[in-house]
NUNUGU-899898 format. One record per residue (C-alpha): y, x, z; residue number from 1; residue in three letters. Coordinates in pm, 1 decimal. Each point is the difference from the previous one (the first is absolute). Example, Ala and Ser with C-alpha at 12.3 -4.5 7.8 and 13.67 -1.06 7.14 Angstrom:
BEGIN
NODE        y        x        z  nr rest
NODE   -450.0   1230.0    780.0   1  ALA
NODE    344.0    137.0    -66.0   2  SER
END
This chain:
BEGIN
NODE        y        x        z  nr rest
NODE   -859.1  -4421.9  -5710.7   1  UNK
NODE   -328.1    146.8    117.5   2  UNK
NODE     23.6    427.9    -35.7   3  UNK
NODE   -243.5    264.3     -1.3   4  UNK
NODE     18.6    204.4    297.0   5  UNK
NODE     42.3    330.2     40.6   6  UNK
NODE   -119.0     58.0    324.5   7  UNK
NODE   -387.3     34.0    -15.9   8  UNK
NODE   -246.1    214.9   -184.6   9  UNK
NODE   -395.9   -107.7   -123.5  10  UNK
NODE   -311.9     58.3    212.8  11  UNK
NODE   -268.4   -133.4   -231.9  12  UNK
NODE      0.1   -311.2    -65.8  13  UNK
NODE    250.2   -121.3    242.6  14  UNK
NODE    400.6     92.1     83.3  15  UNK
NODE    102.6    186.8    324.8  16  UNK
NODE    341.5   -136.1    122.5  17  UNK
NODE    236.3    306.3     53.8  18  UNK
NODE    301.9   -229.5    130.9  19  UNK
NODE    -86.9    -19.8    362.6  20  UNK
NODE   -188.1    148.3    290.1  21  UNK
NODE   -294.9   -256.0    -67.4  22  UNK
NODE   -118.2    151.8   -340.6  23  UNK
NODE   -156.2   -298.3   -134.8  24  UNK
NODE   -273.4     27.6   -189.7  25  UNK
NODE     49.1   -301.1   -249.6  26  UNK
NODE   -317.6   -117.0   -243.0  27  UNK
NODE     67.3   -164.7   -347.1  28  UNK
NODE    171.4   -333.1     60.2  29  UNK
NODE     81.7     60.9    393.8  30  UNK
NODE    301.0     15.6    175.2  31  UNK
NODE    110.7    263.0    255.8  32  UNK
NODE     72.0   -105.0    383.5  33  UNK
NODE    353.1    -36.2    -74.7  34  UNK
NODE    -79.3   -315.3   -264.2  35  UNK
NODE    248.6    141.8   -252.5  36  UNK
NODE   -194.9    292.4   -177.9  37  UNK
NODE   -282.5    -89.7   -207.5  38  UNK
NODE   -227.2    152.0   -215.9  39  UNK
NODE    -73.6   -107.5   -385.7  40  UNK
NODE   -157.4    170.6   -303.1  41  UNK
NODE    -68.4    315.4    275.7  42  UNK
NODE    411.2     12.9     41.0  43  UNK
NODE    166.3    -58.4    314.0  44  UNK
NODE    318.0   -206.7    -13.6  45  UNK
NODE    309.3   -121.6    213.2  46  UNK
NODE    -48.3   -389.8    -35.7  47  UNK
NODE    336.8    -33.3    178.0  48  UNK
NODE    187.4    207.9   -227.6  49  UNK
NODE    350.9   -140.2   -112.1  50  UNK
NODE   -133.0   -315.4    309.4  51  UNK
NODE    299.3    -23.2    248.9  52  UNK
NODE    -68.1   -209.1    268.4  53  UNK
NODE    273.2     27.9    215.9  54  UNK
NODE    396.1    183.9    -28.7  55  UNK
NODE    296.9    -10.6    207.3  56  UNK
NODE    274.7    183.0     17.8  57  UNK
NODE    -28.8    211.5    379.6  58  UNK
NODE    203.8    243.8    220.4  59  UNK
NODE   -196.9    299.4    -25.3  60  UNK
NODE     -7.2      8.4    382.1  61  UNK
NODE   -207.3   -298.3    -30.4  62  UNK
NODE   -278.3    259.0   -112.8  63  UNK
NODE     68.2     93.3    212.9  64  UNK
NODE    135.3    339.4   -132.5  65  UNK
NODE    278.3    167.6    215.5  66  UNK
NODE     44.7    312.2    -69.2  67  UNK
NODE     23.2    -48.9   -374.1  68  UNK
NODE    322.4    -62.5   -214.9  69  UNK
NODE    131.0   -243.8    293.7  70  UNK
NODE    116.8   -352.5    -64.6  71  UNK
NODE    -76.5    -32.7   -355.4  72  UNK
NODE   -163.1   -264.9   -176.7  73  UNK
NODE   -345.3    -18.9   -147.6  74  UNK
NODE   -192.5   -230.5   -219.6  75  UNK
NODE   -314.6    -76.7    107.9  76  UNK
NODE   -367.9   -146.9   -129.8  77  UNK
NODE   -351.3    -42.9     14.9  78  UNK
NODE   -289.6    -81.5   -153.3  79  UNK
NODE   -286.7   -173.9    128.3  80  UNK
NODE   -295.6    175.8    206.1  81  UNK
NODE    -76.9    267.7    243.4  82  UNK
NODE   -244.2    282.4     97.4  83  UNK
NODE     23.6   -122.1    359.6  84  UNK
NODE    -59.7   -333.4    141.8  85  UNK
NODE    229.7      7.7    312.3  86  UNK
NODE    -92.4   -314.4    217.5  87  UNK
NODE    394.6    -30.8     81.9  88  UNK
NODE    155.4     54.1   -325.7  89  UNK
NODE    327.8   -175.5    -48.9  90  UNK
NODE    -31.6    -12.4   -317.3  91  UNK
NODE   -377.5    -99.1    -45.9  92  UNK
NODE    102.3   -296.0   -270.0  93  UNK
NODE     61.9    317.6   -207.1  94  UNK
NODE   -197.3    285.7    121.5  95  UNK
NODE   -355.5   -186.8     66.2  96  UNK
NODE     29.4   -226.4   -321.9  97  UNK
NODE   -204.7    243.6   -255.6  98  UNK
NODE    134.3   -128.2   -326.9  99  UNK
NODE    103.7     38.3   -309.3 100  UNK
NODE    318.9   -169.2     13.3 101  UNK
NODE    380.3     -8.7     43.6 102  UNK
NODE    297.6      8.1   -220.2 103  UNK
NODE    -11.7    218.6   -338.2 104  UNK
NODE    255.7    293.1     41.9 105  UNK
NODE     15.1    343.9   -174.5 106  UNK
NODE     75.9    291.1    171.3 107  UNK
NODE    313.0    -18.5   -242.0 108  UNK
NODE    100.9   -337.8     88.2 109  UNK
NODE    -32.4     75.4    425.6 110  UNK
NODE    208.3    322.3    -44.2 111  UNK
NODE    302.1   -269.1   -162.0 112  UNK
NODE    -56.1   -226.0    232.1 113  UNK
NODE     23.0    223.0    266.0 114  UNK
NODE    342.1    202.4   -153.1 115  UNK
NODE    145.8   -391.1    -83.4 116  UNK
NODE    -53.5    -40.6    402.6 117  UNK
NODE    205.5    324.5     52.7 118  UNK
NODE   -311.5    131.7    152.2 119  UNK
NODE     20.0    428.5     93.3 120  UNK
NODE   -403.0     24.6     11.2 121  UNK
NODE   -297.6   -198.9    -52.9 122  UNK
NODE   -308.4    -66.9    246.1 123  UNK
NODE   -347.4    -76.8    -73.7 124  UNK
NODE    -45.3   -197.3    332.7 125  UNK
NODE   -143.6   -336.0    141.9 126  UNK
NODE   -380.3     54.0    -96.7 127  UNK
NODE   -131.4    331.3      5.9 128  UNK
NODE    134.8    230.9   -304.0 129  UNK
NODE   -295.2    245.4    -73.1 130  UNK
NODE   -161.3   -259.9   -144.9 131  UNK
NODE    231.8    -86.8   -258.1 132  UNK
NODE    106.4    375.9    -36.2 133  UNK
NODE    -27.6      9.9   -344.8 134  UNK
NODE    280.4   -291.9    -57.4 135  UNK
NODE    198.9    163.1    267.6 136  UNK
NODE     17.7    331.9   -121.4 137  UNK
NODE     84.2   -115.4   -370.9 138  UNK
NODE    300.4   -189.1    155.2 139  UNK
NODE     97.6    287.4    188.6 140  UNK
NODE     38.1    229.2   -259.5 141  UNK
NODE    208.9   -223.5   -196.9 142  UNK
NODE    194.1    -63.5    366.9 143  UNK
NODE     74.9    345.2    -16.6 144  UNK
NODE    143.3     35.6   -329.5 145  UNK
NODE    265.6   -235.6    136.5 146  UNK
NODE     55.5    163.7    282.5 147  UNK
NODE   -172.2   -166.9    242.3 148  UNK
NODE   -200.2    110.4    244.5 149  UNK
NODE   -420.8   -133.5     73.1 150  UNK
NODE   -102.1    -78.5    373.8 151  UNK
NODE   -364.7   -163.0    106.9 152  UNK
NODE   -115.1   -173.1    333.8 153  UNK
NODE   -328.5     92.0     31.8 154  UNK
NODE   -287.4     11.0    249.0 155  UNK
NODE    -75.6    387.3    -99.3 156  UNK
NODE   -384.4    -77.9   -104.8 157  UNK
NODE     41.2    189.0   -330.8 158  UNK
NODE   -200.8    258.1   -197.0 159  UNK
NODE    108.3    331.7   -118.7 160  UNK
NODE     68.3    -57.2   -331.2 161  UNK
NODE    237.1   -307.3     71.5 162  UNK
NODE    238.4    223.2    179.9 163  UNK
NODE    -10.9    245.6   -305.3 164  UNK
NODE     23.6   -319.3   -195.1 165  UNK
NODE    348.2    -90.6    151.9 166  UNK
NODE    148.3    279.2    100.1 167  UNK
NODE    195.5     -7.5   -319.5 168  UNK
NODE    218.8   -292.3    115.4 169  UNK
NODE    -75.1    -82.1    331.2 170  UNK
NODE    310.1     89.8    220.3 171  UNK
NODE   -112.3   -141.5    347.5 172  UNK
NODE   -283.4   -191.0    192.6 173  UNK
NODE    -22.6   -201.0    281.5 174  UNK
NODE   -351.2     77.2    182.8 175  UNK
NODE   -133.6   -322.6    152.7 176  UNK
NODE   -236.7     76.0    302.2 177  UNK
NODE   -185.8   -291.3    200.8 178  UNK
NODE    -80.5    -40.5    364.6 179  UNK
NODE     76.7    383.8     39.9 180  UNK
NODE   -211.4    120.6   -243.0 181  UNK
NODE   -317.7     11.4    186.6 182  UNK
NODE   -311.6    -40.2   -176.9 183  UNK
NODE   -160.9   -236.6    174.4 184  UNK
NODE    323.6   -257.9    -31.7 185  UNK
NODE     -8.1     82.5   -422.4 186  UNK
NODE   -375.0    -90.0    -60.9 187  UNK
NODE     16.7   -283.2    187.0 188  UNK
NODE    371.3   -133.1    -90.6 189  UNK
NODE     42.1    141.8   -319.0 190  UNK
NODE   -338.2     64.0   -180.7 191  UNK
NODE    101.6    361.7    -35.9 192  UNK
NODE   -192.9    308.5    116.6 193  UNK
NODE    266.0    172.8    216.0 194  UNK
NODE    287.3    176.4    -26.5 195  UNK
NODE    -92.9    359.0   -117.2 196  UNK
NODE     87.6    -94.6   -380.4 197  UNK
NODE    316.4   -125.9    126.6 198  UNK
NODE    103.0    343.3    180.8 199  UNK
NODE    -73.7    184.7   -310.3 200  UNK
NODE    202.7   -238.8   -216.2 201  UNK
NODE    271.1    104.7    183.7 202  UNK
NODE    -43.6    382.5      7.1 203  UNK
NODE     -3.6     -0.7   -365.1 204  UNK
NODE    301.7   -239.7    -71.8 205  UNK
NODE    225.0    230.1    257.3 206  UNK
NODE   -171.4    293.2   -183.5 207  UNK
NODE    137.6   -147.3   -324.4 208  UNK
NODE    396.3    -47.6    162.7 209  UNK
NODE   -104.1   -390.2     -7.9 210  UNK
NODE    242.6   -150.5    312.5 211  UNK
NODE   -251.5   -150.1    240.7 212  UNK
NODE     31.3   -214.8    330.1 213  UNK
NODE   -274.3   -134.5    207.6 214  UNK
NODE     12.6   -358.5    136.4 215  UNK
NODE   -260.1    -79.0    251.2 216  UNK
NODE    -92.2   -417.5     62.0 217  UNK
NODE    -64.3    -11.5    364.6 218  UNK
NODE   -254.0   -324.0     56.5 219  UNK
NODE      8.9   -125.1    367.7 220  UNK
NODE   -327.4    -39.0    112.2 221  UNK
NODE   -200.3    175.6   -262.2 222  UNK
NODE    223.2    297.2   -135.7 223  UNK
NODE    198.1    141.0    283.3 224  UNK
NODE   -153.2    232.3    156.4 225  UNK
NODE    216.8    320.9    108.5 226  UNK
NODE   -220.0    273.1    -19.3 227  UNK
NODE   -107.7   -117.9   -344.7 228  UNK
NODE    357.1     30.5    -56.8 229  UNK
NODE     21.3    343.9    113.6 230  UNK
NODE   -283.9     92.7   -216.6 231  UNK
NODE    134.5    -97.2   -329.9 232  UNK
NODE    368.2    112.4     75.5 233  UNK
NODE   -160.7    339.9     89.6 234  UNK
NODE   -169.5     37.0   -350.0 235  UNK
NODE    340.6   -148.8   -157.0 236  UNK
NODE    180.4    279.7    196.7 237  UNK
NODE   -228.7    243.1   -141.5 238  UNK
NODE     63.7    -77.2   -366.3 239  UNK
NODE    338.6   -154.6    -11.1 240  UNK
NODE    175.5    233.7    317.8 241  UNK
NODE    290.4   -224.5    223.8 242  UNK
NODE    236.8   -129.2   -305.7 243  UNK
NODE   -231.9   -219.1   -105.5 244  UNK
NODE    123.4   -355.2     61.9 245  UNK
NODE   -242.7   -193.4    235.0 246  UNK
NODE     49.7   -409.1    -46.2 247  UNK
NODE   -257.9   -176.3    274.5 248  UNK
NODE     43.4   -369.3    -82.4 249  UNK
NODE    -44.7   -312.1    177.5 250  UNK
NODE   -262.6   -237.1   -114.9 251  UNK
NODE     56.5   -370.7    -55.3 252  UNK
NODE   -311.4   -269.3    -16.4 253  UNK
NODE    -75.4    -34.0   -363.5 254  UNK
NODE   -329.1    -28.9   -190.0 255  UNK
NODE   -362.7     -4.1    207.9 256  UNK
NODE    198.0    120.7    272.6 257  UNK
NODE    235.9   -245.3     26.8 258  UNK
NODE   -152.7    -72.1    391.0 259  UNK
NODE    119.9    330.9    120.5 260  UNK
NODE    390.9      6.9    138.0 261  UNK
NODE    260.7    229.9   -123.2 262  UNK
NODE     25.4    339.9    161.0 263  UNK
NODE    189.6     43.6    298.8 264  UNK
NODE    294.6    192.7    -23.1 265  UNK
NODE    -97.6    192.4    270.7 266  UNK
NODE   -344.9    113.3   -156.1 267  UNK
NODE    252.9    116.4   -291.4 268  UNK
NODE    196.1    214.0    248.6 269  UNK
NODE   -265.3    196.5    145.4 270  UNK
NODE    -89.2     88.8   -367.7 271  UNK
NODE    325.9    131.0    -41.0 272  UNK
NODE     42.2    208.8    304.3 273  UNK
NODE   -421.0    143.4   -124.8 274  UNK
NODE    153.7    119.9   -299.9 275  UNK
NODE    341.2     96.2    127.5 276  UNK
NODE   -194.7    180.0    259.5 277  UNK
NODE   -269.2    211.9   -248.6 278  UNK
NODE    361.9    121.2   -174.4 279  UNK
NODE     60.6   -247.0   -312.6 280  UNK
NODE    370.6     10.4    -26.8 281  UNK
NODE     49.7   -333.3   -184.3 282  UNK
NODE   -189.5   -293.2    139.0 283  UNK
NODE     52.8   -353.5    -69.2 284  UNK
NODE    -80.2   -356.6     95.3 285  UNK
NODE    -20.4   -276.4   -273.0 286  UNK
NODE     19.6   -372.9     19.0 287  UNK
NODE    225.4    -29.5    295.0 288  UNK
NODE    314.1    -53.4   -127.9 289  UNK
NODE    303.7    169.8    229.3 290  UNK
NODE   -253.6    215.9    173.1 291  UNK
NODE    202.9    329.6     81.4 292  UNK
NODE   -299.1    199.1   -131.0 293  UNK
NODE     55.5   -131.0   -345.7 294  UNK
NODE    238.9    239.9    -37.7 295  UNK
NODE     37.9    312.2    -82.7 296  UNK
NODE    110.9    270.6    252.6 297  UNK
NODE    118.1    357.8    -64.3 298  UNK
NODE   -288.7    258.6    138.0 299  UNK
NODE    274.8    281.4     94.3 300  UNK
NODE    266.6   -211.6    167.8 301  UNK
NODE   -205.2   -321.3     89.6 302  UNK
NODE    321.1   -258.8   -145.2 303  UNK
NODE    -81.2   -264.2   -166.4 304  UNK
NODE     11.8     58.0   -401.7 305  UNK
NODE    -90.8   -332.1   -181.0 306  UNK
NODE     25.9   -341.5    194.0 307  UNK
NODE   -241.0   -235.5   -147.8 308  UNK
NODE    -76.9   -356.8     64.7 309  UNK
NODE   -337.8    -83.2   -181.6 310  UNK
NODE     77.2     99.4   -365.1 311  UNK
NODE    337.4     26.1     -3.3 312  UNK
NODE    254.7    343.2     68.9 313  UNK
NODE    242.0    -97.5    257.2 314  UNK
NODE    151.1    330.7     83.0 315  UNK
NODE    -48.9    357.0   -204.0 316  UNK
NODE    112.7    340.6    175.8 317  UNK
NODE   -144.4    235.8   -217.6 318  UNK
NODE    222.8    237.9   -287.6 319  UNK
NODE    -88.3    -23.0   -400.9 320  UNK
NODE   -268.3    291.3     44.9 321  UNK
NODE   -181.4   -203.8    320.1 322  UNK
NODE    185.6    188.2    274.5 323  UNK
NODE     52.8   -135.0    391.5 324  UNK
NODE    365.3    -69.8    -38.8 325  UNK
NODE      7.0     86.6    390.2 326  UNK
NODE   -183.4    341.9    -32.9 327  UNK
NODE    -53.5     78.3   -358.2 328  UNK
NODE   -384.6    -32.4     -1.9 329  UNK
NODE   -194.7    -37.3   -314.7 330  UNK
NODE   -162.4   -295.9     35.5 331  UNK
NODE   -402.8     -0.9   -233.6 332  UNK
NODE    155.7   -286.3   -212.0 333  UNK
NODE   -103.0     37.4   -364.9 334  UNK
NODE    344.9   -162.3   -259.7 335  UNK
NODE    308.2   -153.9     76.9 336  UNK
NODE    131.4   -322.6    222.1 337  UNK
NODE     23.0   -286.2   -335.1 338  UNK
NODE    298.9   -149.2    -79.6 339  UNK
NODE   -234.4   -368.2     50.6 340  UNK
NODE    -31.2    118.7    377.2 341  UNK
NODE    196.4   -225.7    200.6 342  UNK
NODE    -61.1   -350.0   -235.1 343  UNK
NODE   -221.8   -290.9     32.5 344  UNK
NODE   -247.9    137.7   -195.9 345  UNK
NODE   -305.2   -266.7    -27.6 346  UNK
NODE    -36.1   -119.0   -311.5 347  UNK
NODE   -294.7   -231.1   -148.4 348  UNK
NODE    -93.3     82.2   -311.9 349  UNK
NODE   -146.6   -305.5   -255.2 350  UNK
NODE   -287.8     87.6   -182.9 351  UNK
END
């Protein structure tokens, strides 16, 4: 189910790539750095077009998205590929295998699967989505006309013209960063040149009303350092201003760095506090379950406003419009609390 792209334009006799920061510059018969987008008959195409390789049925905290339509439920898949090659990726079986393969779906046929599963919103999740952004956005538009709303999670390295691409359905994004964003960490870790590209994604979704939070994967050893923290919450701050919800998340072994241990708690604190401390009013730790600073507490009146444990809403203290019921603060939170909030919500889907 091989399609013509769309995002890429002709410079003699080969195609420049406009889907990611990279740019590739593809000859006849050669394949980007993602695997998936080749060039044949001086055309570039999506190889992985209508390719799922992986969908489940998710808590949209798993994203993890927060601030965003709270508790629902959202379908989510992937192709196959990457423009990064992240030497901890959890899912490297599907991000590092460049192929053209996986199950045969239509944008069509995901957007009933996904309203069959009850699903409020779709995400384009598990590998990275700019490189299948052509598949993605021809879903999404359909998703829309059904009322559903489009979310990615993305590591940021895009181009220009995929955020004009998308902006037409895309409703949120969760920003991955690595090891703090520091450039020396990315071109080593990740194969990718640094994070500038990244920041600007991010100015020009939020310029576009595109909900965005930041997650942050904080590496022991290797991707911890504080003041490289400092440095990329300080351009976030700059862009984004304090709503912006700040995820730092704690690494498990996986991949080529499966010799590293997970990160200590504590090293997860202190990046709290950082952030807390520079003036971000909604900062969060992920993958501790119970931690207190999973939730979410009012910025006015300091109670506690959503009680979370993992992925799951335990307690909700906020009015239909997102108001502190203690002090009647508007809380940044972009829908409404779903009606799916407060099930058992992971679901496998069978492809």
């Amino acid at each position: 189910m091989s399609k013509e792209a769309v995002l890429y334009k002709t410079e003699g006799n080969k195609v420049r790539c406009l889907a990611c920061a990279r740019r590739c510059l593809i000859g006849e018969g050669q394949v980007g750095f993602c695997g998936v987008r080749s060039v044949r008959n001086g055309k570039l195409y999506l190889d992985v077009y209508g390719k799922v390789a992986a969908a489940h049925v998710d808590p949209i905290e798993k994203k993890p998205l927060v601030h965003f339509y709270p508790g629902s439920k959202v379908f989510s898949f992937s192709t196959f590929g990457c423009n990064w090659m992240c030497m901890y990726c959890q899912n490297f079986d599907i991000s590092q295998r460049r192929r053209a393969e996986g199950v045969e779906l239509s944008p069509e046929e995901l957007v009933d699967m996904a309203r069959a599963y009850e699903a409020e919103g779709i995400t384009y999740t598990y590998n990275e989505p700019a490189i299948f952004a052509e598949f993605a956005h021809d879903t999404g538009v359909i998703a829309r006309k059904f009322g559903l709303f489009n979310t990615m999670v993305s590591n940021g390295y895009w181009s220009d013209e995929l955020v004009d691409y998308v902006r037409d359905f895309l409703d949120a994004v969760t920003i991955d960063f690595k090891g703090n964003g520091e450039e020396k960490f990315m071109k080593r870790y990740t194969s990718a040149s640094g994070p500038e590209p990244i920041i600007e994604t991010i100015r020009s979704l939020l310029a576009y009303g595109i909900h965005v939070e930041i997650t942050d994967l904080v590496i022991p050893k290797i991707g911890d350092d504080l003041n490289a923290a400092k440095n990329l919450l300080s351009k976030i701050m700059d862009i984004a201003g304090p709503d912006i919800p700040i995820h730092f998340l704690r690494f498990h072994p996986d991949y080529k760095l499966d010799y590293l241990p997970w990160t200590p708690v504590e090293t997860l604190e202190k990046h709290y506090r950082l952030a807390k401390d520079l003036g971000f009013r909604f900062v969060y730790i992920g993958n501790v379950p119970g931690h207190p600073y999973e939730n979410t507490y009012c910025p006015n009146c300091g109670k506690m406003v959503i009680r979370r444990d993992g992925f799951r809403i335990l307690e909700w203290h906020l009015t239909e419009d997102m108001r502190c019921q203690y002090c009647g603060y508007k809380l940044p939170i972009k829908g409404k609390l779903s009606k799916h909030a407060f099930e058992d919500r992971f679901e496998p889907v069978f492809i």
